[in-house]
Steps between C-alpha positions, in 0.01 A plus 500: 500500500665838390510772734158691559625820405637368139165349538337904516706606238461226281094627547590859432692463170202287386260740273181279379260503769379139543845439467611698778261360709492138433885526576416707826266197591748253388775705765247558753375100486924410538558730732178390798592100358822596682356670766276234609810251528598765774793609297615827486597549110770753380411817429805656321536813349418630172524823275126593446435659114419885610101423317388180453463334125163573392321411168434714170149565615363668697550852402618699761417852565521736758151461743290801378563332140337247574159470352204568729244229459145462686512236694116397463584427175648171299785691398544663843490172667748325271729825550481475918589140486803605224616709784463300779712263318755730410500564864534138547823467295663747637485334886609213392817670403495749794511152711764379343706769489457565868671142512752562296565890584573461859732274534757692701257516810495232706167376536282146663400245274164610524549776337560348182242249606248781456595680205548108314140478578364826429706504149279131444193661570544780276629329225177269497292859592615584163418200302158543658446860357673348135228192524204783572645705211506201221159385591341874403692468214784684566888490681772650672676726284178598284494882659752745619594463877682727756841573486581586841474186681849441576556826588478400892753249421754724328439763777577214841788312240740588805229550799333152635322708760345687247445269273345299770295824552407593213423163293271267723403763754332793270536364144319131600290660806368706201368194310295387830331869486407430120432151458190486661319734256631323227314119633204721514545651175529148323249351770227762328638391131462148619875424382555158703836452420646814525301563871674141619802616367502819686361346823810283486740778465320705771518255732901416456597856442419552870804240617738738226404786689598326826843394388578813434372653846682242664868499365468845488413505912763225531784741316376839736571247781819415426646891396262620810286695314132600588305317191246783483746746439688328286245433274383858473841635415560203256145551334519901498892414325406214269089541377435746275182671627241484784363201590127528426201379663237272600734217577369137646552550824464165594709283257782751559477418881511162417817543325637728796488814401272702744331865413760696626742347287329632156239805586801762571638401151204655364594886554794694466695573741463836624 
């Protein structure tokens, strides 16, 4: 078994989508076969590409380029689930490349325990949105998609706290704000798969959340730093904007982050 963060890279430098993510399962389904003999496996070290291979399509433009579709529409519907996937794709490689990234920081095997798993769940997250998009007749790469997705990434290359901050604990929390509008929207439109698919991303994207709450309490523990702090200065440095209400209150508990973690993020500071 080749070192898991060869293993990331080999992920990153991969550009077709279901092939990225069947070899993502493939790593993820080595690395917990390992795992569950109670072996520790190597993680190694690894040069990370800067941006991960991606495919010809889709077009990628900057976000207020990218067409405005209702979403109580066919077309709108089919261009929500484009994004989501696009979305998708992206965490799979943020996942990875926290694996790979970070190796310099000493870190428990759990910690690559949870990002393993979260990187499997996203990769087969996005295969969901690609089956939802074939069956109306469409697929990923059919419409433009936003360009600014890694720009988190590029922004926490050299920062784990932030990235830590800034990935999982706003970018993710975000999707558990949004994703329960979207069931209801293809609830209404009586889109089976597409609600089953989102249920099941809903319901794991809470646990994604969580990992990232918890290494990043782990790491203010070990420098001594107050987490709540720390996350405000690394949010106000790294996040471009305000975050912006109503979020789901409850999920985000359930991943540990409380109220007073995000509300303050939602003014300027005076």
């Amino acid at each position: 078994m080749r070192p898991l963060a060869e293993m990331a890279v080999a992920v990153l430098n991969t550009a077709d989508g279901r092939e990225k993510t069947a070899l993502s399962r493939g790593f993820a389904a080595e690395w917990f076969a390992a795992r569950s003999q109670d072996t520790a496996p190597d993680i190694g070290r690894a040069s990370p590409p800067d941006h991960p291979a991606r495919p010809d399509t889709p077009q990628l433009v900057a976000p207020r380029d990218v067409p405005k579709r209702r979403p109580g529409t066919p077309e709108g519907r089919i261009a929500l689930l484009h994004a989501v996937a696009h979305i998708e794709l992206n965490a799979v490689d943020l996942h990875w490349d926290v694996i790979a990234r970070y190796t310099d920081t000493p870190m428990p095997i759990g910690f690559y325990d949870d990002w393993v798993k979260a990187a499997d769940e996203e990769s087969k997250h996005f295969n969901l949105m690609c089956d939802c998009l074939e069956e109306l007749g469409s697929h990923y790469g059919a419409l433009p998609a936003h360009a600014g997705m890694w720009r988190a990434a590029d922004d926490t290359a050299n920062d784990l706290f932030g990235r830590l901050a800034v990935v999982p604990m706003v970018l993710e929390a975000r999707g558990l704000d949004v994703t329960p509008g979207m069931i209801k929207l293809f609830e209404q439109a009586k889109a089976d798969s597409a609600v089953n698919a989102l249920n099941t991303i809903y319901a794991e994207e809470v646990a994604h959340v969580a990992y990232g709450s918890k290494w990043f309490h782990f790491l203010c523990g070990r420098h001594e730093k107050d987490p709540k702090v720390a996350f405000h200065a690394l949010v106000r440095q790294y996040f471009h904007g305000l975050l912006k209400p109503p979020f789901n209150e409850e999920k985000r508990a359930e991943a540990g982050i409380p109220p007073d973690f995000y509300w303050p993020l939602t003014e300027e500071l005076t």
